[in-house]
C-alpha positions in Angstrom: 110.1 90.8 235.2 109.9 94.3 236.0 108.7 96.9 233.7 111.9 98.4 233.4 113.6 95.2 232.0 111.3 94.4 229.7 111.9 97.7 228.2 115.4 96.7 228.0 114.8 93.3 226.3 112.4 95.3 223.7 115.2 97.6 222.8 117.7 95.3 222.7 115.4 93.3 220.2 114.8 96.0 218.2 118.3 97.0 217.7 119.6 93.5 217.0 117.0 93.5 214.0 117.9 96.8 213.0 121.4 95.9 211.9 121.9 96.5 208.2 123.4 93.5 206.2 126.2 94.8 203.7 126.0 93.0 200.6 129.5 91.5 199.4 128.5 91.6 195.5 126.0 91.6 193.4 122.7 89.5 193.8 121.0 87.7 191.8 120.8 84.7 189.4 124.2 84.0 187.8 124.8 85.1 184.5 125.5 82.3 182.1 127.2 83.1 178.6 127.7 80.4 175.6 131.3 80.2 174.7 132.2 76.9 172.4 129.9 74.3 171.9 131.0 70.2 171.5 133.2 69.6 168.5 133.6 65.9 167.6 137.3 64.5 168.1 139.2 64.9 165.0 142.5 63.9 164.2 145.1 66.8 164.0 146.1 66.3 160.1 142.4 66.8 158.9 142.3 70.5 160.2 143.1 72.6 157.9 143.3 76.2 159.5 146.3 77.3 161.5 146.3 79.9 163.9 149.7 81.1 162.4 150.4 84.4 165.0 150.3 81.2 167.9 153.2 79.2 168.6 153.3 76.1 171.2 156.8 75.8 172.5 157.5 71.8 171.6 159.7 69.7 169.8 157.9 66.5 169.1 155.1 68.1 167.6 153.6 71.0 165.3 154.6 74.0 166.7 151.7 76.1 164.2 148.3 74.5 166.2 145.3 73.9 164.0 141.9 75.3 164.8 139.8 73.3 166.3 136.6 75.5 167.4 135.4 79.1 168.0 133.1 81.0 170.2 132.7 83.9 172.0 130.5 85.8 174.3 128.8 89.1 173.8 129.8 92.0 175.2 128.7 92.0 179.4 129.6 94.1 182.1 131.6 91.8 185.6 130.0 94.2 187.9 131.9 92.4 190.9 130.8 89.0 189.9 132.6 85.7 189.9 133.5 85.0 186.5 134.1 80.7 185.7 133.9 78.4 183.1 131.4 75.7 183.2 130.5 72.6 181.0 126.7 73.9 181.3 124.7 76.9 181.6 123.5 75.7 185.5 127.2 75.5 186.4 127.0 71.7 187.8 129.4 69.9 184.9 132.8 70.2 184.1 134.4 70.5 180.5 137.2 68.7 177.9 139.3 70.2 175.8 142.3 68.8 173.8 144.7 70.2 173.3 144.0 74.3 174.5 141.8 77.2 174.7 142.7 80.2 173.9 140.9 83.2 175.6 141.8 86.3 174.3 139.4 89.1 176.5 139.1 92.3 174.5 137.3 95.6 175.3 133.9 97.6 173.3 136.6 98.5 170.5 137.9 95.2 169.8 141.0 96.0 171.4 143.2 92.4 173.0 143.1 93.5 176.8 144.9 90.2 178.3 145.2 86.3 176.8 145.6 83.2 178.5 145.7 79.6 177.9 143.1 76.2 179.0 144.3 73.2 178.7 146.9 70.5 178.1 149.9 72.5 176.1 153.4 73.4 176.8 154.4 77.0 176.8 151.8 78.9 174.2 153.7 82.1 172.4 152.2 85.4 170.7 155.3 87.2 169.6 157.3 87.6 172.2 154.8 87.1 174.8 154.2 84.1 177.1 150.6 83.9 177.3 149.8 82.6 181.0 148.4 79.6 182.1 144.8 80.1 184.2 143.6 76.3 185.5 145.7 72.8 186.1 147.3 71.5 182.7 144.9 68.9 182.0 141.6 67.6 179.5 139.2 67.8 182.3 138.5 70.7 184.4 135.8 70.8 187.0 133.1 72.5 187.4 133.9 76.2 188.4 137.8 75.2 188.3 139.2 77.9 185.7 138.4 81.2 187.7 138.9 84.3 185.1 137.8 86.7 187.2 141.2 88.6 188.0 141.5 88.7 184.2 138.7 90.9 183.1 138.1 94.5 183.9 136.0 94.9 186.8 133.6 97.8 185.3 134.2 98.4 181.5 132.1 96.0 179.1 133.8 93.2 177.9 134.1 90.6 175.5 135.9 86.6 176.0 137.0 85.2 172.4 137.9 81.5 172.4 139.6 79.6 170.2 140.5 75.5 170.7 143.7 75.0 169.2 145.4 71.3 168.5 148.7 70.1 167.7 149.0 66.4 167.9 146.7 63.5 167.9 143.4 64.7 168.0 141.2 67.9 168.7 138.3 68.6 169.9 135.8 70.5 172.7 133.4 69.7 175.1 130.5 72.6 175.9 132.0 76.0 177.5 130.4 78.6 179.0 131.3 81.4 181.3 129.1 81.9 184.0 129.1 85.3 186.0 127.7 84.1 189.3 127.1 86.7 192.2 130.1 87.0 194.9 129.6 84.0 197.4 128.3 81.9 195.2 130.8 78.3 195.5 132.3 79.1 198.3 133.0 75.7 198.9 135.3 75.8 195.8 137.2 78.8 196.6 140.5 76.6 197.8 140.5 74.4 194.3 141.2 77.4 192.4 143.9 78.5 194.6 
């Protein structure tokens, strides 16, 4: 090889390494938040608090559901994360709930920004509002199945209030958390979501 080529190889080495990689989100570990824990099965009858401003849209059961569980998270920042609901903090399990969660996402004042609905339930009323499904209606949801991301502000803090609410046969709760996992991260699970 001439002198002259291998010049050219060298720069053309030195360019291809040069290229800047764009990041597509943040990096990172992902971010996991506590939302409900586990909640033993009870039958519907023995709880006693309603969530009276809810109404499930049925006519073989309670339309008034009972409380089942709470949680929330603190208040955190999506910073063009992923945000999904987990059985686990490591994001590998799944969870159960019977019959719903609500998720009501509300801003740094307390103030309701959107609300939507886990779970097995027919149509789920606040006033006049329909409050929209997010996930299969089902008890089981897989790991990473319920994406929330398109329902939380991208760049204002934030806050995810859940309440399990029953309304025949039994309640109850397995372990939620949301997990706010860098952009990328389950790829492979983009298409279940969809």
């Amino acid at each position: 090889m001439t002198l002259r080529k291998l010049a050219l190889v060298a720069v053309a080495v030195t360019s291809l390494s040069c290229v800047k990689q764009v990041p597509t989100g943040p990096s990172g570990p992902a971010r996991p938040y506590p939302l409900l824990k586990e909640t033993e099965e009870r039958e519907t009858e023995s709880l006693k608090e309603k969530r009276e401003d809810v109404e499930v849209d049925t006519r073989d059961f309670e339309r008034t559901p009972r409380v089942v569980a709470r949680g929330e998270t603190p208040l955190v920042k999506l910073s063009g994360a992923r945000a999904r609901l987990y059985g686990d903090a490591e994001g590998t399990r799944g969870f159960d709930v019977d019959n719903f969660i609500l998720l009501e996402v509300v801003d740094g004042s307390g103030r309701v920004l959107n609300r939507s609905a886990v779970g097995f339930t027919e149509n789920v009323l606040m006033g006049r509002e329909v409050v929209d499904s997010v996930g299969p209606r089902a008890f089981h949801f897989e790991p990473g199945q319920v994406d929330l991301t398109s329902r939380l502000p991208e760049n204002e803090p934030f806050q995810v209030r859940a309440t399990v609410l029953d309304y025949s046969g039994v309640g109850r709760v397995t372990d939620v958390f949301l997990v706010l996992e860098p952009r990328g991260a389950g790829q492979d699970d983009d298409l279940r979501t969809q």
